[in-house]
Biopython code that builds the backbone (N, CA, C, O; Angstrom):
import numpy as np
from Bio.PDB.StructureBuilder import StructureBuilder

atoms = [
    (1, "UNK", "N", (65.928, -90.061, 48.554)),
    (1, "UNK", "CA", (67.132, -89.755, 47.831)),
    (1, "UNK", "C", (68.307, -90.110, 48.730)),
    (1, "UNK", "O", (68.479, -89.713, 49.882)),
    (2, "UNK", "N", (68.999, -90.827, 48.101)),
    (2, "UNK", "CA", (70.474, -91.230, 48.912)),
    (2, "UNK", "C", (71.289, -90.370, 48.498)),
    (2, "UNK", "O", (71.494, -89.956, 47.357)),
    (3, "UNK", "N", (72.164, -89.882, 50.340)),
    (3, "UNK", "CA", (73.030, -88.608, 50.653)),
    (3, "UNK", "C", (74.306, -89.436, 50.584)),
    (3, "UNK", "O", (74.431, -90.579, 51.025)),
    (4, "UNK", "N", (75.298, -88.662, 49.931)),
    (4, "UNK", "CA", (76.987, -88.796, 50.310)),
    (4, "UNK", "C", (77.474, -88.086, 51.607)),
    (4, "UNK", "O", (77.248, -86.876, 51.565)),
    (5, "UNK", "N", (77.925, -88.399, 52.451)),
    (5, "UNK", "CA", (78.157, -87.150, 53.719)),
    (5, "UNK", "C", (79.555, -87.733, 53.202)),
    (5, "UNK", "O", (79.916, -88.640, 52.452)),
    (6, "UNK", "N", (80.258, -86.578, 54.124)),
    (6, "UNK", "CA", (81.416, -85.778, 54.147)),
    (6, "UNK", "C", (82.417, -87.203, 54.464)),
    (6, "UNK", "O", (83.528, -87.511, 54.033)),
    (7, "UNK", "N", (81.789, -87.665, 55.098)),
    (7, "UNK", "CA", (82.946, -88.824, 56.651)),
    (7, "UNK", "C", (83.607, -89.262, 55.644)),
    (7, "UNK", "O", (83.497, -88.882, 54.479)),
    (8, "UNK", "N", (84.743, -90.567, 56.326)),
    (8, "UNK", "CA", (85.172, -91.237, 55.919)),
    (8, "UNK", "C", (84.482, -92.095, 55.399)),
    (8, "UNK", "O", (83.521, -92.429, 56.092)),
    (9, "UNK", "N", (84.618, -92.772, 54.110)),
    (9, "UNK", "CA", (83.715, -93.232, 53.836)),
    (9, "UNK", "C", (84.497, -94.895, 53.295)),
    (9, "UNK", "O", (85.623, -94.602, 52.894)),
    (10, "UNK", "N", (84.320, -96.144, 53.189)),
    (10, "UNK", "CA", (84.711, -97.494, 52.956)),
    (10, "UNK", "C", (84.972, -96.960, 51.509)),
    (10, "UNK", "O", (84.330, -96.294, 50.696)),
    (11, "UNK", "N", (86.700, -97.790, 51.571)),
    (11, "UNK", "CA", (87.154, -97.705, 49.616)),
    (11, "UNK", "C", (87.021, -99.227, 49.365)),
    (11, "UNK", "O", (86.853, -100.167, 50.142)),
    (12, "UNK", "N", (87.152, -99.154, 48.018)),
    (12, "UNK", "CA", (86.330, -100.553, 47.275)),
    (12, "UNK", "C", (87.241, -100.235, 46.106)),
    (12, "UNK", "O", (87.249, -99.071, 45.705)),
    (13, "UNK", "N", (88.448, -101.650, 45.177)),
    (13, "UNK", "CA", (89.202, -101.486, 44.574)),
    (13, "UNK", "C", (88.129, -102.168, 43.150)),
    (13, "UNK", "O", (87.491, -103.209, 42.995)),
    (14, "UNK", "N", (88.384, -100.903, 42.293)),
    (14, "UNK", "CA", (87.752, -101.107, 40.820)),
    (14, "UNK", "C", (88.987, -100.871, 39.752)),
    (14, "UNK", "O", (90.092, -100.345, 39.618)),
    (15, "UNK", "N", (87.748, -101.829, 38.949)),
    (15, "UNK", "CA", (88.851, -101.498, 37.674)),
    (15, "UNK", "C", (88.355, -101.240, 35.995)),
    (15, "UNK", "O", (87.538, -101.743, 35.225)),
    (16, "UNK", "N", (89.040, -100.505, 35.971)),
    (16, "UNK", "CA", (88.499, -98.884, 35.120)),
    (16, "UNK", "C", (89.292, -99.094, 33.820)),
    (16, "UNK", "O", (90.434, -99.551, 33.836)),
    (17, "UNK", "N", (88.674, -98.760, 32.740)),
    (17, "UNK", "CA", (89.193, -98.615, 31.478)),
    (17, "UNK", "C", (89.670, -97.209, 30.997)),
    (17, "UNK", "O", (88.856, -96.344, 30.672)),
    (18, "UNK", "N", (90.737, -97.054, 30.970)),
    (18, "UNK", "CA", (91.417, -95.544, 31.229)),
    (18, "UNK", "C", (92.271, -95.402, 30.190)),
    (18, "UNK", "O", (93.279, -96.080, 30.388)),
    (19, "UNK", "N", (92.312, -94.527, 28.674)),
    (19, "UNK", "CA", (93.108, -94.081, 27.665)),
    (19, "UNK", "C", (94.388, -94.260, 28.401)),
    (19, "UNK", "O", (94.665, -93.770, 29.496)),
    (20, "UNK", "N", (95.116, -95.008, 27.675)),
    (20, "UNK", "CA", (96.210, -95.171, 28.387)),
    (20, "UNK", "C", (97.656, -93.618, 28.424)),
    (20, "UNK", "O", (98.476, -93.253, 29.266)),
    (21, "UNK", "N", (97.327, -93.208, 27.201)),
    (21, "UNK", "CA", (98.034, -91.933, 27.104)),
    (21, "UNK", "C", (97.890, -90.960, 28.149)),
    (21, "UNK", "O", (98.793, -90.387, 28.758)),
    (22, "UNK", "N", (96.271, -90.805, 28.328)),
    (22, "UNK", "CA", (95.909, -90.094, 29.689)),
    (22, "UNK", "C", (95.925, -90.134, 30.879)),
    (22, "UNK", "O", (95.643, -89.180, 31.604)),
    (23, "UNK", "N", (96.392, -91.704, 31.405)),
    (23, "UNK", "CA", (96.867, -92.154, 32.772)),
    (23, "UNK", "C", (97.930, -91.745, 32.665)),
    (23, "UNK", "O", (98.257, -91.126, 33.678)),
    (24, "UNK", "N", (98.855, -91.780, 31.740)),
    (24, "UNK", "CA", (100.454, -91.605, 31.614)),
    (24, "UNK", "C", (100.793, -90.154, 32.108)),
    (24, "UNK", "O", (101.662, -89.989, 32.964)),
    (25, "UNK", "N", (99.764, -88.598, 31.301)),
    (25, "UNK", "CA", (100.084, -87.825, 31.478)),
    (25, "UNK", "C", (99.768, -87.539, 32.599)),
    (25, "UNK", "O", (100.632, -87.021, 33.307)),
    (26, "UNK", "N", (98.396, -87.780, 33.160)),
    (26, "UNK", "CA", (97.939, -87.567, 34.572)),
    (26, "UNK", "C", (99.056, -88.048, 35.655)),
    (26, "UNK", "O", (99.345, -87.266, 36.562)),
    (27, "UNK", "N", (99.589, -89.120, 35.589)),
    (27, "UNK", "CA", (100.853, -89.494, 36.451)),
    (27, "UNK", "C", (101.986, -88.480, 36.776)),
    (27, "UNK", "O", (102.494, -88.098, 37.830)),
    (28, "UNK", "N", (102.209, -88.158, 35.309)),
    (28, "UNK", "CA", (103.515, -87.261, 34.725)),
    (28, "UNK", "C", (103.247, -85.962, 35.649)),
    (28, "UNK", "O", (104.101, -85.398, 36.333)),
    (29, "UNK", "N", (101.612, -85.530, 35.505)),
    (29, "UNK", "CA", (101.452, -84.545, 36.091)),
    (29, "UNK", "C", (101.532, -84.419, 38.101)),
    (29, "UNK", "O", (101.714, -83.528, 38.931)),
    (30, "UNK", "N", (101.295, -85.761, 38.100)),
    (30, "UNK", "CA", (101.018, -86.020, 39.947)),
    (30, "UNK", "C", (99.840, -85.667, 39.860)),
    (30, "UNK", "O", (99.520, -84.566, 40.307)),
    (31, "UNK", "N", (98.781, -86.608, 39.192)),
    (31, "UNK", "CA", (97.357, -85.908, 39.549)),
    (31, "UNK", "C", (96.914, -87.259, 39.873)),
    (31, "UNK", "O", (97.089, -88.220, 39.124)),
    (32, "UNK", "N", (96.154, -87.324, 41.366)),
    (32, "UNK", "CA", (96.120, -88.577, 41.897)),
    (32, "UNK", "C", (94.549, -89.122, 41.794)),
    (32, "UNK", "O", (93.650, -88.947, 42.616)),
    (33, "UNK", "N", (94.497, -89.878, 40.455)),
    (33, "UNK", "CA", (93.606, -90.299, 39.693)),
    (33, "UNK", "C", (92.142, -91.028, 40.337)),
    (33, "UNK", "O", (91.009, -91.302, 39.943)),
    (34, "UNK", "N", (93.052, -91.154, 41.710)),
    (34, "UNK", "CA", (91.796, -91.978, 42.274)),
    (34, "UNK", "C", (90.890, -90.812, 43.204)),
    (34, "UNK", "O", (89.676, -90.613, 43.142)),
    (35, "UNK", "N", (91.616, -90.321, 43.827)),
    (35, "UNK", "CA", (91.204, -88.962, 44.476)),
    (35, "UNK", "C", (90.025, -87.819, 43.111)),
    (35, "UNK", "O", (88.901, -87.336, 43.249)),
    (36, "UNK", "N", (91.008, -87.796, 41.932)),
    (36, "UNK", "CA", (89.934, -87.100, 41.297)),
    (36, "UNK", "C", (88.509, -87.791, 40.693)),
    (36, "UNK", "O", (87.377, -87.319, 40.588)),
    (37, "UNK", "N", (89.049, -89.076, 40.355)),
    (37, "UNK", "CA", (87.806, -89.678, 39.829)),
    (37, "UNK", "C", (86.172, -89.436, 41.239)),
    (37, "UNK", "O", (84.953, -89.283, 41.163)),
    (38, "UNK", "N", (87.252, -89.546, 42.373)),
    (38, "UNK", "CA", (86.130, -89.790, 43.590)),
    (38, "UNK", "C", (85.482, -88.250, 43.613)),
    (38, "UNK", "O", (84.255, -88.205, 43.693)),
    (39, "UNK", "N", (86.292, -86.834, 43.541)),
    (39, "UNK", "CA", (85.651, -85.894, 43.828)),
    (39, "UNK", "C", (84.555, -85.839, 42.539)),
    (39, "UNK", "O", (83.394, -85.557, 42.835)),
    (40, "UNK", "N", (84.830, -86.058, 41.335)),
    (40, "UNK", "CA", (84.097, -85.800, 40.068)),
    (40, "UNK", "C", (83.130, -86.346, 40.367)),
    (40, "UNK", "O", (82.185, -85.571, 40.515)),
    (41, "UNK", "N", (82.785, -87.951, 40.630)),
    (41, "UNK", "CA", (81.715, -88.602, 40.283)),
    (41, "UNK", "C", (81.264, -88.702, 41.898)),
    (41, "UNK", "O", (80.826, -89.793, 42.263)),
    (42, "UNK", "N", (81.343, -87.701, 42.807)),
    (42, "UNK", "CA", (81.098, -87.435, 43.554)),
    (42, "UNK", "C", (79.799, -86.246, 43.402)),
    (42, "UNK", "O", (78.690, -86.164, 43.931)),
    (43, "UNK", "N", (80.481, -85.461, 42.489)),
    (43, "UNK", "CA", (79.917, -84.072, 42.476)),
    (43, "UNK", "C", (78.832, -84.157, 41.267)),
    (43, "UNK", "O", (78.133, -83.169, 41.042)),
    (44, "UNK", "N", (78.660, -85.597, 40.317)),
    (44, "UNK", "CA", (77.797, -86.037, 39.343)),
    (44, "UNK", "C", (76.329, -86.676, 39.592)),
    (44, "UNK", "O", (75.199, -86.670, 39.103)),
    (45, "UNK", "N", (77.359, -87.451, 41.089)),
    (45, "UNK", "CA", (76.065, -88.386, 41.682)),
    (45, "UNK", "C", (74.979, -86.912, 42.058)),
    (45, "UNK", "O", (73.886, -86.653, 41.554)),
    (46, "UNK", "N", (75.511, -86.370, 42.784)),
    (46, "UNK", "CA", (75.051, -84.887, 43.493)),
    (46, "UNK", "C", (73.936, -84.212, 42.380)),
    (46, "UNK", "O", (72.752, -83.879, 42.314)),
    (47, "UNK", "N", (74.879, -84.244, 41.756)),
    (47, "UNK", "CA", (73.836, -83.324, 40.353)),
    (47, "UNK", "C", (72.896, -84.078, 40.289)),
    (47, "UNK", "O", (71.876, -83.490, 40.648)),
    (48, "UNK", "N", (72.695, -85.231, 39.974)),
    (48, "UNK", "CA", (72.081, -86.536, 39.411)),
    (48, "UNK", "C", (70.597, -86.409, 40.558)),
    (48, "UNK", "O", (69.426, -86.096, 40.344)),
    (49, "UNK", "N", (71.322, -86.808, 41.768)),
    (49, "UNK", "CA", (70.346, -86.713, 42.469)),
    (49, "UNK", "C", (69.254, -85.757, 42.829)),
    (49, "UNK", "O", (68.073, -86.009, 43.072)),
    (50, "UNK", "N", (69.993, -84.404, 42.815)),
    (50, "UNK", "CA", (68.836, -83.339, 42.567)),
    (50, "UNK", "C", (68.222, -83.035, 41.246)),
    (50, "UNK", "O", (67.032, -82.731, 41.167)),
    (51, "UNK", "N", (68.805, -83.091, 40.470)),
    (51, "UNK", "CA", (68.039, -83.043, 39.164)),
    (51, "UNK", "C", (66.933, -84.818, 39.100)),
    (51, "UNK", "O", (66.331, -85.062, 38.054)),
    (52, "UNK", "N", (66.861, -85.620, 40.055)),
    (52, "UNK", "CA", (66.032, -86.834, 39.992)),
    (52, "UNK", "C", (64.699, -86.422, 41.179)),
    (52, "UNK", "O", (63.554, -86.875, 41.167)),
    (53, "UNK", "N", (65.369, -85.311, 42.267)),
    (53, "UNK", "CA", (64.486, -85.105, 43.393)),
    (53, "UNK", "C", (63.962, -83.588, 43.015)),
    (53, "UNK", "O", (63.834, -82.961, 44.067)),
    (54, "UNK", "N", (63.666, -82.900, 42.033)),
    (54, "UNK", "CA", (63.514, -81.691, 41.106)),
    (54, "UNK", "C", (62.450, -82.896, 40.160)),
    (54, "UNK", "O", (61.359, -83.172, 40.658)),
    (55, "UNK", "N", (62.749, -83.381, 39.164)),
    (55, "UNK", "CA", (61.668, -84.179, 38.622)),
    (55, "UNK", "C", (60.751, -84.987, 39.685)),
    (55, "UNK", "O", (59.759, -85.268, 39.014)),
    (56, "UNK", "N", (60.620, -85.336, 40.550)),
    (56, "UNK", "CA", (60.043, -86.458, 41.363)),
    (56, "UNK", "C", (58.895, -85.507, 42.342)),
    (56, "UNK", "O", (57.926, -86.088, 42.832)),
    (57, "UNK", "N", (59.083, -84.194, 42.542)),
    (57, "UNK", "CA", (58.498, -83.198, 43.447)),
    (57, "UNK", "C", (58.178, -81.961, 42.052)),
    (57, "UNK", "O", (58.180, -80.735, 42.168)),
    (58, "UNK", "N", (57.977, -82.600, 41.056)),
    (58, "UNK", "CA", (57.644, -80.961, 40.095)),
    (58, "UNK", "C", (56.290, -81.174, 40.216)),
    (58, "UNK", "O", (55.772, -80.252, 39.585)),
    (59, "UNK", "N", (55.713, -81.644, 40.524)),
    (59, "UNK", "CA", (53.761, -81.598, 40.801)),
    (59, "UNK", "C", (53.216, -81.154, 41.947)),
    (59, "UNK", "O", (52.053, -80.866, 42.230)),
    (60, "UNK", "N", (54.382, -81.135, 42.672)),
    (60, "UNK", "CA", (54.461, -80.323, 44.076)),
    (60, "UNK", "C", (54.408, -79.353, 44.044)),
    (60, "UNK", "O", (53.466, -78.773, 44.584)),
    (61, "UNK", "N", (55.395, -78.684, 43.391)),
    (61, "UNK", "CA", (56.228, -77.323, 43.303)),
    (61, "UNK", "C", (54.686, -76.953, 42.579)),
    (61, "UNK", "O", (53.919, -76.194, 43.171)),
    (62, "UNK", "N", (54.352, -77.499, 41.383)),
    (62, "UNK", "CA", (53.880, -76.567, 40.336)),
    (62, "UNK", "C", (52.170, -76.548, 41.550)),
    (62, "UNK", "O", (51.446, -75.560, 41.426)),
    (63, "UNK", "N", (51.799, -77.524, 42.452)),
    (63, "UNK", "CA", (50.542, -77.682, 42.923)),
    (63, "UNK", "C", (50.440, -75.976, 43.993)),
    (63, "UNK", "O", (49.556, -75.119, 44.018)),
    (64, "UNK", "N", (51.864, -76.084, 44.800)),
    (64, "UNK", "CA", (52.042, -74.606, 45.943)),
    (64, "UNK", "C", (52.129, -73.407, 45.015)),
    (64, "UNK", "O", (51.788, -72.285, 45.391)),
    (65, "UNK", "N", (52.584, -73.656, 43.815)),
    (65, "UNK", "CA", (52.862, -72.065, 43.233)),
    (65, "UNK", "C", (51.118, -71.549, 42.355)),
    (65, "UNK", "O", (50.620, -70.535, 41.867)),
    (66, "UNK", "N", (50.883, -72.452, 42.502)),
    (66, "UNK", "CA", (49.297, -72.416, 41.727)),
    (66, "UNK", "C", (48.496, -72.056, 43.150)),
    (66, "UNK", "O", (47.689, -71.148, 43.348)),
    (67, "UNK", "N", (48.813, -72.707, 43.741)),
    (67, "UNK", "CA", (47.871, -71.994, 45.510)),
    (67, "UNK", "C", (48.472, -70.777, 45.649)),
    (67, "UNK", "O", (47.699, -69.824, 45.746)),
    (68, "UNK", "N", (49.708, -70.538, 45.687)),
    (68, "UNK", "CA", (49.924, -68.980, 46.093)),
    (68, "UNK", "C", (49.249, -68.029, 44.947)),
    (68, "UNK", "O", (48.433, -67.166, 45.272)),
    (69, "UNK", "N", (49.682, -68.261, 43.418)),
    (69, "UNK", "CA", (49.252, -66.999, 42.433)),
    (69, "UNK", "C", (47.633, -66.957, 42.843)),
    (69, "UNK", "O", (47.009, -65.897, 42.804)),
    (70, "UNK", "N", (47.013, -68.236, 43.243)),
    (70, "UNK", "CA", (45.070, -67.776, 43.687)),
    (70, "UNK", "C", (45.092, -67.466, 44.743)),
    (70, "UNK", "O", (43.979, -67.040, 45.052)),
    (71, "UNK", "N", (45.850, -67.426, 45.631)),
    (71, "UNK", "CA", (45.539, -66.940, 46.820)),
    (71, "UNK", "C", (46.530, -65.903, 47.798)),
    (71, "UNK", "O", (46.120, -65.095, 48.631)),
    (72, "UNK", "N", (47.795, -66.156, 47.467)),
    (72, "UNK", "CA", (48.582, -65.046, 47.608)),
    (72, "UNK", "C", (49.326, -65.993, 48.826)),
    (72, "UNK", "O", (48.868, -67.119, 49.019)),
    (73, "UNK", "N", (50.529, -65.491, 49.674)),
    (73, "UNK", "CA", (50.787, -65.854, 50.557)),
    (73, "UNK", "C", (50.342, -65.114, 52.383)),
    (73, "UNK", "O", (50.027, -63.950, 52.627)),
    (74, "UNK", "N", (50.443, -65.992, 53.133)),
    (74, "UNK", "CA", (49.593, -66.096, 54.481)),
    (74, "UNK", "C", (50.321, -64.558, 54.633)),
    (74, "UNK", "O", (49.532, -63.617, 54.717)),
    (75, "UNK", "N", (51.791, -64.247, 54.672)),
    (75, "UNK", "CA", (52.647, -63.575, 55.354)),
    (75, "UNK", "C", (52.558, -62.580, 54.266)),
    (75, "UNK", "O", (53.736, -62.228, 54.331)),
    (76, "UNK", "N", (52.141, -61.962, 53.457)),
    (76, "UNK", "CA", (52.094, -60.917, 52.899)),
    (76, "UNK", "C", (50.768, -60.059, 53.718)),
    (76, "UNK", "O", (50.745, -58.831, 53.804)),
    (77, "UNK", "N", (49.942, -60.762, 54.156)),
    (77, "UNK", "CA", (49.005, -59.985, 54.985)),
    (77, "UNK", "C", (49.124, -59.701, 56.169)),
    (77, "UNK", "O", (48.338, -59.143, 56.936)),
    (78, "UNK", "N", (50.851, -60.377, 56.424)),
    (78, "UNK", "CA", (51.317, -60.140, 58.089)),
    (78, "UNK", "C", (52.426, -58.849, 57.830)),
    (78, "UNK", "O", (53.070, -58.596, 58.848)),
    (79, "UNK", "N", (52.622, -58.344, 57.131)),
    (79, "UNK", "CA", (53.786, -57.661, 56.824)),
    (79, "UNK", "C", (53.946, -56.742, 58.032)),
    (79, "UNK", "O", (53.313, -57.074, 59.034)),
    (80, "UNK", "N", (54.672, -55.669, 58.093)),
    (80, "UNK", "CA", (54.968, -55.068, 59.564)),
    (80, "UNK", "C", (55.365, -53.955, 58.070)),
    (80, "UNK", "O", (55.938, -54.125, 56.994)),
    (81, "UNK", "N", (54.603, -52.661, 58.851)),
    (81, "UNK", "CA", (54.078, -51.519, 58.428)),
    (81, "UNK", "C", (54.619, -50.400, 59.163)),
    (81, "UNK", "O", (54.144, -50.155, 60.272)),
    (82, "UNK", "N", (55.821, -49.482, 58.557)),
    (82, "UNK", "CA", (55.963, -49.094, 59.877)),
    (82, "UNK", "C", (55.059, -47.356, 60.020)),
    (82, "UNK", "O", (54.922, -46.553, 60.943)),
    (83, "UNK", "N", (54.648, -47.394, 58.700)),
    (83, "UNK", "CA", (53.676, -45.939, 58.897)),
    (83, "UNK", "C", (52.218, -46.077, 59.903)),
    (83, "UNK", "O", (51.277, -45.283, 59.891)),
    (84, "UNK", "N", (52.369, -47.561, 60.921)),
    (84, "UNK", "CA", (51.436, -47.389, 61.089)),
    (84, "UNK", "C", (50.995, -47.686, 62.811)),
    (84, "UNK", "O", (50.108, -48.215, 63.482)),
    (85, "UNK", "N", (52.422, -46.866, 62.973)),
    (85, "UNK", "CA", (52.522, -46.170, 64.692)),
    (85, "UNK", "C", (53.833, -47.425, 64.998)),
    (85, "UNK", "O", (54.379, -47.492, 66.100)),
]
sb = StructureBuilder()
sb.init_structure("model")
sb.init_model(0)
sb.init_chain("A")
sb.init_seg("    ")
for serial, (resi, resn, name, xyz) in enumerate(atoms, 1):
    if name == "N":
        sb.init_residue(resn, " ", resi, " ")
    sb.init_atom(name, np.array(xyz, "f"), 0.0, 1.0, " ", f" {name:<3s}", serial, name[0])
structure = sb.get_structure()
């Protein structure tokens, strides 16, 4: 799965088909269109990717939770007891 980190990261000039009424007001407002588009489809890729690495590991998940309900976990038989000195 490919990570976004935080850094600075290389900008790359695109060009976007944008309601034109809604660039207008977004302007009007000072809402700096390129900055939001980047946090949004920032925070989509994100989703995207865990909901792709959640499907890709569910035979996993479902293989450990089927070993624990038959067998229980290691550390429930390690527990620390304190009635017992």
């Amino acid at each position: 799965m490919g990570t976004l980190s935080p850094r600075i990261q290389k900008k790359r000039a695109v060009n976007l088909f944008v309601d034109s009424e809604l660039l207008d007001e977004a302007k009007r407002l000072g809402i700096n269109v390129s900055d939001t588009l980047e946090r949004r489809l920032r925070g989509i890729v994100r989703a995207e990717q865990e909901k792709r690495w959640l499907e890709e590991n569910r035979a996993a998940f479902t293989s450990i939770n089927a070993f624990i309900d038959s067998h229980g976990l290691l550390s429930s038989r390690l527990r620390y007891r304190a009635d017992n000195g």
